[in-house]
N, C-alpha and C positions, 0 to 999 in steps of 0.2 A: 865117067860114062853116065848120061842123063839115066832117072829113075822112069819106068813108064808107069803111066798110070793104067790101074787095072778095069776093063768094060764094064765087067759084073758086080764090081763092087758100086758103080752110077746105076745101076738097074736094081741092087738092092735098095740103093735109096729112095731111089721115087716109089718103089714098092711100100716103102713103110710110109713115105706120103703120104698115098693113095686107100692104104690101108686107115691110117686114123682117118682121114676125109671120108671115108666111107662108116667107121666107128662114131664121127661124129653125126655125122646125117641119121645113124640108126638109135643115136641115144634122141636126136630130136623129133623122130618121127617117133619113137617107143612114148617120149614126154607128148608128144600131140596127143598121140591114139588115147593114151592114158586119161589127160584134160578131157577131151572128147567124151570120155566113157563115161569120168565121175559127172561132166555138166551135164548127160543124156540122164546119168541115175538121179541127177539133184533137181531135174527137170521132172523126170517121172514122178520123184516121191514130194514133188511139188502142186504136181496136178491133180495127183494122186489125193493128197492133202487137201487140197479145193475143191476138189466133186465133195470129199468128204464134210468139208465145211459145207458145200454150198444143200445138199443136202439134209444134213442137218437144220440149218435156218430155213429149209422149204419146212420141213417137219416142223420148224417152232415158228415160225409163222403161221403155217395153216392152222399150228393149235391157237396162237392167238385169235386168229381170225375168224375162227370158232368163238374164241370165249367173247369175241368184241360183238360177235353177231347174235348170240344170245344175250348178253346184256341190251342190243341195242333192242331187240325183242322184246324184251321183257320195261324196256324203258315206255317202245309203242303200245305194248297193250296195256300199259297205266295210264299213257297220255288218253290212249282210246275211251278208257272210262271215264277220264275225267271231263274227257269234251261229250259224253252220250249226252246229258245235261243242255249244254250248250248246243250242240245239232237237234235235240228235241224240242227245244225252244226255235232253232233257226226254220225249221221245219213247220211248225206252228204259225210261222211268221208270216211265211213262207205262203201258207196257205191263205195265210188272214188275206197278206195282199192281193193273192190273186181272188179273192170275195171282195175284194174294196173294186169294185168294178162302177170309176165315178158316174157314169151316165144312170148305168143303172141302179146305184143305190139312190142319186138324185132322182129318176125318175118314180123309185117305186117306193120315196118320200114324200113323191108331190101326187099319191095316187095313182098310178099311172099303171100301175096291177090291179087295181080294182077299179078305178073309175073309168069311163067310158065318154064322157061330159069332151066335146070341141074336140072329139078325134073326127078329119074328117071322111069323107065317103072316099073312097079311093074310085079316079077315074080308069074305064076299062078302055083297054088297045088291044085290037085285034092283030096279033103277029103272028106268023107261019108257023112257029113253035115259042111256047113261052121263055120269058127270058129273067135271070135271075142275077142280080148286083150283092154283093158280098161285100161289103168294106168291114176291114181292118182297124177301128180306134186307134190312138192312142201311139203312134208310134213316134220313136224317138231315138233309137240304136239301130247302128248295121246286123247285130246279130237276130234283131224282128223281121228287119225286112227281109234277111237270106232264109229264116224259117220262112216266112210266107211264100217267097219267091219258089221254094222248091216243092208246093204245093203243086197239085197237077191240076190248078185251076183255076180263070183267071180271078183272081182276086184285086179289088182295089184297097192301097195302105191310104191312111187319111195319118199325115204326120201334123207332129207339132210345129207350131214357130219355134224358133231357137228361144231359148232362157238357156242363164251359167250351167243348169243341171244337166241340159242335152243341146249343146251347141251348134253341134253337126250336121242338121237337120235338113239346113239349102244343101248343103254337097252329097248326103242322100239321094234330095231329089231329083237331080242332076245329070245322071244318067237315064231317070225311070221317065215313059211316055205319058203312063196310066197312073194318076196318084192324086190326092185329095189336100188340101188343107185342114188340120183338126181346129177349130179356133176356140181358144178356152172364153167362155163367156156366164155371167152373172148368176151361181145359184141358189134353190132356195132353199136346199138342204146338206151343200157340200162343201165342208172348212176346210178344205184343203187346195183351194184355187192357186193354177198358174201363175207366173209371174203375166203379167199384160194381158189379165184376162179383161174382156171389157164388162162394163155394168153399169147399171140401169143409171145412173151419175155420169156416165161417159158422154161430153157434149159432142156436134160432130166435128169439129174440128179435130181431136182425139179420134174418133173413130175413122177417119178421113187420113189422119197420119198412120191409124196402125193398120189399115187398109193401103197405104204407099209401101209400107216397108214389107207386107206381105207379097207386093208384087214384084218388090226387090227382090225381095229374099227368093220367091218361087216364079219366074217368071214365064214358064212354062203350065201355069195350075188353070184347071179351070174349074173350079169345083170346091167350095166351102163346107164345110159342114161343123155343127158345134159340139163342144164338150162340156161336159154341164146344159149351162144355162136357162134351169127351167126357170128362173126368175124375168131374166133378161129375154127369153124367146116368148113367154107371158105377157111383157110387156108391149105394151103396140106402141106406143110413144116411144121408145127404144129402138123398138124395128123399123117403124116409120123413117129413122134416122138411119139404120144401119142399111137398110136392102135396096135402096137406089144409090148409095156411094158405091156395095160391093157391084151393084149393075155396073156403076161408071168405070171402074177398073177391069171390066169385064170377068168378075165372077157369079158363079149362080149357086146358090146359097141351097142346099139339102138338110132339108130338117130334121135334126137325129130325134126328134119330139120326146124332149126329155120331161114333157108335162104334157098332161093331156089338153091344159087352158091355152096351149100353143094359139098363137095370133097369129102364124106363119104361112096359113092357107089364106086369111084377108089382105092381108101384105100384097103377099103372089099375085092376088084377083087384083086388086091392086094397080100393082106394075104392071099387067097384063102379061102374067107369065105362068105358065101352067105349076101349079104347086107337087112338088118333090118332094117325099119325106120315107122313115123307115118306116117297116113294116113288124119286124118283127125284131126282137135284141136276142142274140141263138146263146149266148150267157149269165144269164139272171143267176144261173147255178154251172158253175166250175167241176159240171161232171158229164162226161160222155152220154149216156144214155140223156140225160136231159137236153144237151146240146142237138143232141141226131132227133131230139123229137123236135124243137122247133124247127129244125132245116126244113124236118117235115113240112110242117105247117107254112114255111115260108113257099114251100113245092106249092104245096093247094092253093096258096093265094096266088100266084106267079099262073096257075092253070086258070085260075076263075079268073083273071082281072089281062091277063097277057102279062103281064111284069108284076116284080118283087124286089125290095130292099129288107136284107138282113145285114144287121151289124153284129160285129164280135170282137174281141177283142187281142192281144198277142202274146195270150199267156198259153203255154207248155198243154193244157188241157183240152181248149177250142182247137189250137192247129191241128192236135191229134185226131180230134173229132172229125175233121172236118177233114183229113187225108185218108179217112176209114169210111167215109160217107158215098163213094161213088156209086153205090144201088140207090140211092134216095136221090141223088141229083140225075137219076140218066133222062129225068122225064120233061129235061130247060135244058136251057144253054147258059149255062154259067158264062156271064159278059163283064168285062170291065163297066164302070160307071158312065164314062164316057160313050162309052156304044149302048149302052141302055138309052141313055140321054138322046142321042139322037133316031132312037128308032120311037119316043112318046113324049120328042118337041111339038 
């Protein structure tokens, strides 16, 4: 007789099966949970550990950078003392240049503060309000002509030709309507001439070239005026040569009368051209009250005659002066050079 097999004893078995299958899944979820925990706790005392690091190196750096910041302190106020010296001399210097004022220490070597000898009569023009010319010496950098420029008045720059020292000079001019030529010329008391200054040696062929290249350079100029040259503008055999060439290139030559023996009003009668020159220099002295009196004085001859020419110069002292001046000027019309010129052709 066959043996049968018994149900329950197939139902125990898949039981214990099912049973480890389920032993096994809970030993490997209890081993996740557990992994999970310790890399959550090794993570924590990880971070945990780097705030604490990271704030302690804020701490020891800030102290550094403490002690780096008073050393460097302590390095600037030595260096400070050791340069007072040095900036009190730069400052000195400083000052001296702005007194080396060429026209005018030329002219008030050749007399030209005390003597009164071939200054000539100034012609009078009857105009609706009088009118006053301001030129600017001596310029030769954009940072002159932007102080000038933001002057509240028109002012005319009388720049240099170019030399290596200020090269720049035509692309200055370049954009400006209103502007002058400085031309460095022969003095009798001034050792520190321009490079292509002309003098009283200059044939005219020379004078005739450096008169081409000035119309190169500034082709829009109409207006010469000299620096230095109380030798070379004393000269009449000189001028004779120089004031009908600058005529043929069409400029008109302004006398900064750096001598009072100026031969510049013979010339003019001359050529037959009404003679133009300054009136007044508003810097002989590099100080405001001094400067506001000549402007003065440039007021009362511009009232008595219809017109005035004052020159000054582009140092830190006149431009002040002269943006501080608007009670002393309300009684002209502050003009370009150019518009003066044509209201006493």
């Amino acid at each position: 007789m066959a043996k049968r097999k018994h149900p329950s004893r197939k139902k125990t078995s898949a039981s214990l099966k099912k049973g480890k299958k389920r032993a096994s899944q809970g030993r490997f979820l209890y081993h996740l949970l557990t992994g999970i925990a310790i890399f959550a706790v090794i993570a924590i005392l990880m971070g945990l550990a780097g705030w604490i690091g990271f704030e302690a190196g804020k701490e020891y750096t800030a102290k550094q950078y403490e002690k780096s910041l008073t050393h460097y302190r302590s390095d600037l106020e030595r260096l400070r003392e050791r340069l007072k010296p040095l900036a009190a001399k730069s400052a000195a210097g400083a000052k001296k240049r702005e007194q080396d004022l060429s026209e005018i220490s030329d002219y008030a070597a050749a007399g030209g503060e005390t003597s009164t000898a071939g200054v000539p009569l100034k012609k009078e023009v009857v105009l609706k309000r009088p009118k006053l010319a301001i030129i600017i010496d001596d310029v030769a950098f954009a940072s002159q002509l932007r102080a000038i420029r933001a002057l509240p008045w028109k002012i005319t720059p009388s720049l240099f030709p170019p030399t290596p020292r200020h090269p720049d000079t035509p692309k200055l001019a370049e954009p400006l309507r209103h502007y002058m030529i400085h031309l460095p010329m022969e003095a009798l008391n001034y050792n520190h001439a321009e490079d292509g200054t002309l003098t009283t040696e200059s044939s005219e062929s020379q004078i005739d070239l450096r008169l081409r290249k000035l119309r190169h350079w500034f082709p829009n100029a109409h207006f010469i005026n000299n620096h230095t040259g109380s030798r070379f503008t004393a000269d009449a055999e000189s001028m004779a040569r120089f004031y009908p060439l600058a005529k043929r290139y069409g400029f008109t030559f302004i006398d900064s009368r750096t001598t009072p023996e100026t031969v510049v009003p013979k010339i003019a009668k001359l050529n037959e051209d009404p003679y133009i020159g300054r009136d007044i220099f508003l810097d002989n002295r590099p100080e405001i009250p001094y400067i506001q009196n000549q402007l003065k004085k440039a007021v009362r001859i511009a009232k008595a005659h219809g017109y005035a020419i004052a020159i000054g110069h582009p140092h830190p002292t006149t431009l002040e002066a002269l943006g501080k001046s608007g009670k002393i000027l309300k009684g002209v019309d502050v003009v370009y050079m150019d518009e003066l010129y044509t209201k006493i052709r």
